[in-house]
C-alpha positions in Angstrom: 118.4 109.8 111.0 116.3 111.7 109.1 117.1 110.9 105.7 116.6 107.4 106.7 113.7 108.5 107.7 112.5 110.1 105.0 113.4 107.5 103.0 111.8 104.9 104.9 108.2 107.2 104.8 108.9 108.1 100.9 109.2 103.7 100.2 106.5 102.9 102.6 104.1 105.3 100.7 105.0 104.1 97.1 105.1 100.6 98.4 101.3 100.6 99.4 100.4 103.3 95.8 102.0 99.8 93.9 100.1 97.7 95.9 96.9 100.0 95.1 97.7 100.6 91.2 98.5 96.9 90.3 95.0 96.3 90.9 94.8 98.2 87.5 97.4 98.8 85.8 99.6 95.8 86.5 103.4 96.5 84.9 103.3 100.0 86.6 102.0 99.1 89.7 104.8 96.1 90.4 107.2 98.8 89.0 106.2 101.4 92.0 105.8 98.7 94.7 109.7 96.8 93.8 110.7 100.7 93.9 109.5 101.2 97.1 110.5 97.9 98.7 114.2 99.1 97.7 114.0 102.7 99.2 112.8 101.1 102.5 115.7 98.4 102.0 118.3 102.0 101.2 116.2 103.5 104.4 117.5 100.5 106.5 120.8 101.1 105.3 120.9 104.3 106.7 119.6 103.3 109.8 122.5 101.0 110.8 125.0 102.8 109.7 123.6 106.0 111.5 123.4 103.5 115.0 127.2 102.2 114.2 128.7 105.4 114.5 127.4 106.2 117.4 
């Protein structure tokens, strides 16, 4: 749970800095938001395999 968690936080937080720095610098910004989307997406992951086993 927690490292879903963490995950999940960690991707939410470079999701919105990419959102925030493509306003400027547009290649690095997409780059941080498409990174974040995908630990969100591993966060998810996580999630259900953490609620199967139980």
């Amino acid at each position: 749970m927690y490292k879903g968690m963490l995950l999940f936080i960690f991707g939410l937080i470079m999701y919105m800095a990419g959102i925030y720095l493509s306003t400027k610098w547009t290649a690095i910004g997409a780059s941080i938001g498409v990174l974040g989307g995908v630990l969100m997406g591993a966060s998810t992951f996580f999630y259900i395999t953490k609620r199967r086993n139980q």
